[in-house]
N, C-alpha and C positions, 0 to 999 in steps of 0.2 A: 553597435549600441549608440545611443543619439546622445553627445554633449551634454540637448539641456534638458533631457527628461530627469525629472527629480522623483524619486521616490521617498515614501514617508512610513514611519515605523505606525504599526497597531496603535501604542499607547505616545502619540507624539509629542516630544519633551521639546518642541523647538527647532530640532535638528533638519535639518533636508537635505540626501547625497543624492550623486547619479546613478546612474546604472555603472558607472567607470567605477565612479567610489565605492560600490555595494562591492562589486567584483573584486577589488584588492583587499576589501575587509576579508570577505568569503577566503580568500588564498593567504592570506595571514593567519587567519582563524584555525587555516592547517595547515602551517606552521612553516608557509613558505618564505622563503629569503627574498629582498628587494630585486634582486638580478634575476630569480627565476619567475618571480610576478610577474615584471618587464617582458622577459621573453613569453610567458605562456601572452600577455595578453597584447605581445607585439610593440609594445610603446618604449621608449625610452626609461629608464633607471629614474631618470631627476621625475621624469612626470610619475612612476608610481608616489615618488616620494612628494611629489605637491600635492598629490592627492590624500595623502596619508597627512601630512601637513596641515592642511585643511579640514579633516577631521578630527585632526585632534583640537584644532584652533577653537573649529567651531561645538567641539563638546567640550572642552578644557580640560582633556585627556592631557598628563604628564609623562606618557610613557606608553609603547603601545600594548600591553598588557591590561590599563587601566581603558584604552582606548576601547579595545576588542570585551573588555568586560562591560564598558555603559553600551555598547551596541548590541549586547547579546540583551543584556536586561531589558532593551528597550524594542526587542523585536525586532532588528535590523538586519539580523542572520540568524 
């Protein structure tokens, strides 16, 4: 998966993730733990979680339940 391809939801509220950050929403969504994101998608623990970080930054998600819910509403997964 490429860095800096950004992908953008159907209805776009502003937001813009990569393909890295699609991927960790997708595995959070079913209901995977930070260590097993890591491992399936190879990378480091701290970088799922910068990722994750990042999206909630950039929606002003408070939690990732709130997170995985404006991503769903907004066509993101």
């Amino acid at each position: 998966m490429s860095h800096n391809t950004r992908c953008f939801a159907p209805e776009q509220k502003g937001f813009s993730f990569s393909e890295n950050e699609i991927a960790v929403l997708r595995l959070l969504a079913d209901g995977k733990r930070e260590a097993q994101i890591a491992d399936q998608l190879g990378c480091k623990i701290e970088t799922v979680r910068a990722r994750r970080n990042r999206m909630s930054a950039a929606t002003g998600a408070k939690s990732v339940a709130q997170l995985l819910s404006l991503v769903t509403k907004n066509g993101y997964i």
